[in-house]
C-alpha positions as a LaTeX table, in Angstrom:
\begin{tabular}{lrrr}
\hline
Residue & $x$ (\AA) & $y$ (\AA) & $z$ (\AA) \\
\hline
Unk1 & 12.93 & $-53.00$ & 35.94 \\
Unk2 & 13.58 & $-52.28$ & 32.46 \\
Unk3 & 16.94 & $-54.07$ & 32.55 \\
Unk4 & 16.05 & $-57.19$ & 34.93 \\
Unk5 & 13.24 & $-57.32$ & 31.52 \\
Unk6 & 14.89 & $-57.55$ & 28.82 \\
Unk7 & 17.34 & $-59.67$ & 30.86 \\
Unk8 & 15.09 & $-62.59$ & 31.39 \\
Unk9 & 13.62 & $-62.44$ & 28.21 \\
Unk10 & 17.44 & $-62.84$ & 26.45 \\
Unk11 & 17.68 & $-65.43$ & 28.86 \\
Unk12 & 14.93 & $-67.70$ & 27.33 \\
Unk13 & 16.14 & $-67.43$ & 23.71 \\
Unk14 & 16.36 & $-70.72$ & 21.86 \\
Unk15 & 20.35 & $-69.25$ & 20.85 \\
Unk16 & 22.41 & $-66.57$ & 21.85 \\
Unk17 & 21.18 & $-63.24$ & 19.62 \\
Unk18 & 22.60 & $-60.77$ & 18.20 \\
Unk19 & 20.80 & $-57.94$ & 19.35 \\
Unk20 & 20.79 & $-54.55$ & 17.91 \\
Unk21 & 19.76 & $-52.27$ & 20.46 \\
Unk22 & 18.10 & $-48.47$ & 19.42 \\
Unk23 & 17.95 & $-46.14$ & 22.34 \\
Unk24 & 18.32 & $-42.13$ & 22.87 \\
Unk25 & 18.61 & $-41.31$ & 26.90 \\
Unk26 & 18.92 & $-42.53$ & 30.45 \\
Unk27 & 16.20 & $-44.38$ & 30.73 \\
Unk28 & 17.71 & $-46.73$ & 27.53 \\
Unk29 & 21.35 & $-46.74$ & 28.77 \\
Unk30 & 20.31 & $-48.44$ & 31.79 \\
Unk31 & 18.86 & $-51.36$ & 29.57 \\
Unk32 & 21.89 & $-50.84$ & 26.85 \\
Unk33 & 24.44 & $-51.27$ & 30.03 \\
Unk34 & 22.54 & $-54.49$ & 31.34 \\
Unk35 & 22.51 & $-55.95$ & 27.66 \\
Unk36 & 25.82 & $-55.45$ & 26.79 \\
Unk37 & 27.90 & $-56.87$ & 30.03 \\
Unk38 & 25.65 & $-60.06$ & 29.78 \\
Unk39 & 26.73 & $-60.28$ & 25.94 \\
Unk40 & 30.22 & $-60.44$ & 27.43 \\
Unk41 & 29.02 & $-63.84$ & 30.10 \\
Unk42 & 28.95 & $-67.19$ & 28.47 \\
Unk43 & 25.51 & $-68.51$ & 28.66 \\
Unk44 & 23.47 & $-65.28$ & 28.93 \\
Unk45 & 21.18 & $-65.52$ & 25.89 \\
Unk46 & 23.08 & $-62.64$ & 24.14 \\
Unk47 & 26.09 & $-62.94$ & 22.26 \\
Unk48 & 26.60 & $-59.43$ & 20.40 \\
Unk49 & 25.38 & $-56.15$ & 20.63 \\
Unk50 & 25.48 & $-53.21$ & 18.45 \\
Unk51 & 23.68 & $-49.77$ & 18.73 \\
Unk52 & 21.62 & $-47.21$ & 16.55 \\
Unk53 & 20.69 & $-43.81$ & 17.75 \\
Unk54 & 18.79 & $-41.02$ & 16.27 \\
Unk55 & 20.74 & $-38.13$ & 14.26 \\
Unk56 & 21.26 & $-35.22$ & 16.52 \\
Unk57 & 19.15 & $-31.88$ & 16.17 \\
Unk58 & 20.64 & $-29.30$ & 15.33 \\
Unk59 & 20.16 & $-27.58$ & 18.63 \\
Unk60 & 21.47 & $-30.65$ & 20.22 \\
Unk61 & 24.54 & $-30.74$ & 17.65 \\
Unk62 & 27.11 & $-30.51$ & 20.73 \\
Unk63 & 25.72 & $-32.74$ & 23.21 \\
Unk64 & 25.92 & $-36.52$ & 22.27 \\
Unk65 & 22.86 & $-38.66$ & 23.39 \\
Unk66 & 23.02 & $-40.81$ & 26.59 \\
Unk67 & 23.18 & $-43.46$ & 24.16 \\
Unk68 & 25.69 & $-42.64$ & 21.89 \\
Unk69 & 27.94 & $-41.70$ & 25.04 \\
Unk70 & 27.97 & $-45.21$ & 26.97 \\
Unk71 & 28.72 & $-46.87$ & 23.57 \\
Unk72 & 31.39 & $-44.72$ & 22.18 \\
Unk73 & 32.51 & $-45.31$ & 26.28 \\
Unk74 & 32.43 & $-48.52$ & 25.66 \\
Unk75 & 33.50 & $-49.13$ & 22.22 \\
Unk76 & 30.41 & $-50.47$ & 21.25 \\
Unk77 & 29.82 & $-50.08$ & 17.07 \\
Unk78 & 27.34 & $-47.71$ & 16.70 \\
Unk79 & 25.05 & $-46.97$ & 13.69 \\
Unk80 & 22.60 & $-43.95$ & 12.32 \\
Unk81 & 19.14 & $-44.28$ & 11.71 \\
Unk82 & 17.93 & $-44.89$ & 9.24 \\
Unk83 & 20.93 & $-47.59$ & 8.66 \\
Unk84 & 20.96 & $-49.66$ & 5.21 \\
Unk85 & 19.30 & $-52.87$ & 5.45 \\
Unk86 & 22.77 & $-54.33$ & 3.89 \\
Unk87 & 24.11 & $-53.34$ & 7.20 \\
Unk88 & 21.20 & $-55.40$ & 9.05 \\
Unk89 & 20.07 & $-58.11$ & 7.25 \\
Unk90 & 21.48 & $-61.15$ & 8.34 \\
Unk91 & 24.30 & $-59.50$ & 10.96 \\
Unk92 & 21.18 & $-59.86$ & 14.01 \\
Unk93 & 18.64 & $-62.12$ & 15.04 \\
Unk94 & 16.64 & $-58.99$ & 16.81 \\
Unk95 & 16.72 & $-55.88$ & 18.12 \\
Unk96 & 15.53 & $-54.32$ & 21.45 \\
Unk97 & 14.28 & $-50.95$ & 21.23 \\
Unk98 & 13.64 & $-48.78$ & 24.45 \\
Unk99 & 12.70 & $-44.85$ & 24.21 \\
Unk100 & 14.43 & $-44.50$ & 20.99 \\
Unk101 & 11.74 & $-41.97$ & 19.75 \\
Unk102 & 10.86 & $-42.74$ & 15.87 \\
Unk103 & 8.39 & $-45.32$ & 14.72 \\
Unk104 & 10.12 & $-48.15$ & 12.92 \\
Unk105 & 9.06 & $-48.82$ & 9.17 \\
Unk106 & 7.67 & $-52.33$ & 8.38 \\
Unk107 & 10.48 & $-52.90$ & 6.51 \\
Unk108 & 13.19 & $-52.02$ & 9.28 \\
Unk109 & 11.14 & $-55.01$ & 11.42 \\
Unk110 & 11.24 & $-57.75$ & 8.71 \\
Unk111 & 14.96 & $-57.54$ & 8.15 \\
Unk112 & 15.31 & $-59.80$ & 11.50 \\
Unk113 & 14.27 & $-63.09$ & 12.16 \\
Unk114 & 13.00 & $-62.94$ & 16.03 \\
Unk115 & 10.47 & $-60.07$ & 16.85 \\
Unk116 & 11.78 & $-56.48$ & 17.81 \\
Unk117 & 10.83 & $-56.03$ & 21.88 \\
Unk118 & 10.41 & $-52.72$ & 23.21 \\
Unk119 & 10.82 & $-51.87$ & 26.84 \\
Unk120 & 7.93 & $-49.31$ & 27.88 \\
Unk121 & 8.40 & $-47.61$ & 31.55 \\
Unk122 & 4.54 & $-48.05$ & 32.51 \\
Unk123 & 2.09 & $-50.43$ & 32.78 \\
Unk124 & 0.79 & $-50.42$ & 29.13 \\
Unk125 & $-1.73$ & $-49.57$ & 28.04 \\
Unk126 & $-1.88$ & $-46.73$ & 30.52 \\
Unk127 & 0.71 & $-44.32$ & 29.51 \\
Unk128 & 0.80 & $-45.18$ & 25.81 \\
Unk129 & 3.41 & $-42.66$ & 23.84 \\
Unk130 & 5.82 & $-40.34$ & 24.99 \\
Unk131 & 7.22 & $-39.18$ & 28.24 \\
Unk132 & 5.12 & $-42.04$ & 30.31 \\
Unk133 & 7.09 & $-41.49$ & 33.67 \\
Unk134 & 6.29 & $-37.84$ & 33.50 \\
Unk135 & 2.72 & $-38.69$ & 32.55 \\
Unk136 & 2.45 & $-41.36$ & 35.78 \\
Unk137 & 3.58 & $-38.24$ & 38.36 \\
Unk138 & 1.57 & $-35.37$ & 37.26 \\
Unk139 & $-1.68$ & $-38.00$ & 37.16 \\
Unk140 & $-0.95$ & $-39.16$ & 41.05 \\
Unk141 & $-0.36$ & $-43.07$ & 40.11 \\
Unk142 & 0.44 & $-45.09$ & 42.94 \\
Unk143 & 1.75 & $-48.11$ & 40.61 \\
Unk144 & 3.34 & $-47.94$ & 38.20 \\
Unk145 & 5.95 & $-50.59$ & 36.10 \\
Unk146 & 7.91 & $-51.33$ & 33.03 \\
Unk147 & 6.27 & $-53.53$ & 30.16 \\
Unk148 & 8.37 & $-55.89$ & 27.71 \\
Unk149 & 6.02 & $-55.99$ & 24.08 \\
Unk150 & 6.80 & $-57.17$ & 21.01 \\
Unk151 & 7.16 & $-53.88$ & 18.56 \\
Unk152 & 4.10 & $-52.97$ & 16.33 \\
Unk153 & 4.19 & $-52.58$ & 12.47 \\
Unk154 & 2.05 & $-49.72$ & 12.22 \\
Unk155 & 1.91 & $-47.85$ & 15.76 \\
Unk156 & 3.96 & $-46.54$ & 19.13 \\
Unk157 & 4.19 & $-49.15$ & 21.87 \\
Unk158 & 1.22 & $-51.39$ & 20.28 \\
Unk159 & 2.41 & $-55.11$ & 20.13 \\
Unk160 & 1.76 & $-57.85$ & 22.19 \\
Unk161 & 2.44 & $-57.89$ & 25.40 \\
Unk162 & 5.69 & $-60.49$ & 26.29 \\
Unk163 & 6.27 & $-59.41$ & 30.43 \\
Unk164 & 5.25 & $-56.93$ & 32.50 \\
Unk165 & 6.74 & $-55.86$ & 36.04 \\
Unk166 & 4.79 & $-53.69$ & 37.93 \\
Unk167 & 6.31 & $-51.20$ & 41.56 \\
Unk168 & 5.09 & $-48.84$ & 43.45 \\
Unk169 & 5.49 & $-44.96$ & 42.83 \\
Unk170 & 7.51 & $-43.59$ & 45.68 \\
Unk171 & 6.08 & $-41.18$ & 48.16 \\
Unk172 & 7.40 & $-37.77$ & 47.39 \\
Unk173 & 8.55 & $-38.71$ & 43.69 \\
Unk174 & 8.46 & $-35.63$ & 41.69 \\
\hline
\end{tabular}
């Protein structure tokens, strides 16, 4: 749901963007893999992407983030957050940010000309934060979905609302 998302909202862009995407695990490479093969269709809304991911802990300093993975995979150029703004400004029209797990400065935001989006797995504003799948299980949900929002200035999942899409919680899903 994440992916079929930030698909039709790409699709509805005035111009095809250049989208930086910022994402850490599974959850984001499913939306990073649906962004970047329609950047490679004529037509799709998106005509570049790029990626940023989070400096690895160093407990962590061997194993590459789901993220980083699919776009050294795929040869997609890849950049460390914080990057410059020299390396921003100007080079995207947004980004698309989905569990990438660090709040994004004010300035980060204002270097591009369309709104960051943010792809939340639950039906905001239940599940605000962190770990919202985990959160939907352990409190019994029977719906839950994936919400599109336009990223806040000053707080975690926050922003407007743009789309949501909303699916049942499987029997049995632990």
């Amino acid at each position: 749901y994440g992916r079929l998302c930030l698909e039709l909202f790409f699709v509805k862009m005035p111009h095809p963007c250049r989208t930086l995407f910022l994402g850490t695990d599974e959850f984001s490479v499913v939306c990073l893999r649906a962004l970047y093969e329609r950047s490679k269709q004529a037509g799709s809304g998106i005509s570049s992407v790029e990626v940023v991911t989070l400096p690895r802990k160093k407990q962590d300093a061997k194993q590459a983030s789901a993220v980083l993975q699919y776009s050294r995979d795929n040869n997609i150029k890849r950049h460390t957050w914080p990057p410059l703004a020299s390396e921003i400004l100007g080079r995207f029209d947004t980004a698309a940010v989905v569990s990438f797990g660090a709040l994004l400065p004010e300035y980060f935001l204002d270097l591009f000309p369309l709104p960051p989006v943010n792809v939340h797995p639950s039906l905001l504003p239940r599940w605000r934060g962190a770990a919202p799948l985990a959160h939907t299980i352990l409190a019994g949900d029977q719906r839950t979905g994936v919400t599109l929002l336009q990223v806040s200035k000053h707080k975690f999942d926050a922003g407007p609302i743009l789309m949501q899409e909303a699916m049942e919680v499987r029997q049995g899903c632990n």
